[in-house]
N, C-alpha and C positions, 0 to 999 in steps of 0.2 A: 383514552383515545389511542389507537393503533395508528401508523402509518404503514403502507404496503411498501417494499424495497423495489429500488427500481430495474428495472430489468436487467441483466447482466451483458456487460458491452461484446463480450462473444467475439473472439477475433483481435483484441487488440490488449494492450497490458496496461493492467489495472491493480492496483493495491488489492493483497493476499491473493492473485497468480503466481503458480508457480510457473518460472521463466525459465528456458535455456537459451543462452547465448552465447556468441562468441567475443572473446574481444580484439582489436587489432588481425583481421585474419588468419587466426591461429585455429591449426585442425583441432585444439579439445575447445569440446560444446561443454560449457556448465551447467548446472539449473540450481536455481536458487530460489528462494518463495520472497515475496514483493512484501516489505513491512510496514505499517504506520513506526514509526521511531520509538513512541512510546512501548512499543509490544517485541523490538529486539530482543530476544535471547539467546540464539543460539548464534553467532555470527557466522559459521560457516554455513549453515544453512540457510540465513537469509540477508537481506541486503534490504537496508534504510532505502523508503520510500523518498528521505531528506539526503540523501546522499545524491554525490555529482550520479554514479552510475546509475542508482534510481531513479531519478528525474529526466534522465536521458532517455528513459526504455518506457518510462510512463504512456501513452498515446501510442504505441510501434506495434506493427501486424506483425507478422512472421516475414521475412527477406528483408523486413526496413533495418537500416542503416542512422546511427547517429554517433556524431564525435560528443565528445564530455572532456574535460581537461580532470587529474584528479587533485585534489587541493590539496595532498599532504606531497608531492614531488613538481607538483607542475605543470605534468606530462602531457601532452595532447593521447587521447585514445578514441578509438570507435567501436561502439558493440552492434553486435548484428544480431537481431533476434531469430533464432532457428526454431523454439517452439514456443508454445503457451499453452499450459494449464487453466481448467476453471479455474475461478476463484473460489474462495471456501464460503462457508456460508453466509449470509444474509449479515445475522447475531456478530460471526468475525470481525464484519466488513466495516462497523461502525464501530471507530477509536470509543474507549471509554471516557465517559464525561463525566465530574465530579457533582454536579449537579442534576442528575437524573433522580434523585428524591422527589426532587423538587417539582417533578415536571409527572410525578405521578399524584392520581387521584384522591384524595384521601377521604373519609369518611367524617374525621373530626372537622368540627367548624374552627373559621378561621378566627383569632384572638382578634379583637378590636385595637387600634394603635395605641389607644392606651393601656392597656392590658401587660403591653409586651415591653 
């Protein structure tokens, strides 16, 4: 069984968008790509979905505005989203699960409870 991915939210930031933003009113715009935690690698290139500034920018169009404090100083900050990327594909978009064996079809029948 297939399921079809849901439409893409177009306009606002979503995990694997690539984001530019600013932070604290500062003239350089960054862009970073929006990550499930599990899938960080590159840290300059992306930023933790579970992170304060990720979760801040999660829901945000373009000109929204939101504070986030960040937890290793403290500090109060506010990012402002200046653009947004698609998001990457479908396949990306879904964290891997350790149990997707499981959850495919299989030809072999199944063992009886006493079997196993």
């Amino acid at each position: 069984m297939t399921f079809a991915a849901p439409p893409p939210l177009g306009g606002v930031v979503a995990v694997t968008c690539r984001v530019s933003y600013r932070l604290d009113d500062e003239p350089t715009v960054r862009a970073r790509r929006l990550v499930y935690p599990s899938r960080v690698i590159a840290s300059e290139e992306e930023i933790s979905a579970a992170s304060p500034l990720g979760v801040a920018m999660l829901g945000l169009s373009r000109g929204d505005r939101m504070p986030f404090r960040d937890n290793a100083t403290g500090r109060e900050h506010v990012v402002e989203i200046a653009d947004i990327g698609p998001p990457r594909s479908t396949h990306d978009a879904v964290p891997p699960r350790p149990f997707d064996r499981l959850l495919r079809w299989s030809s072999q029948p199944v063992p009886a409870a006493d079997q196993l």
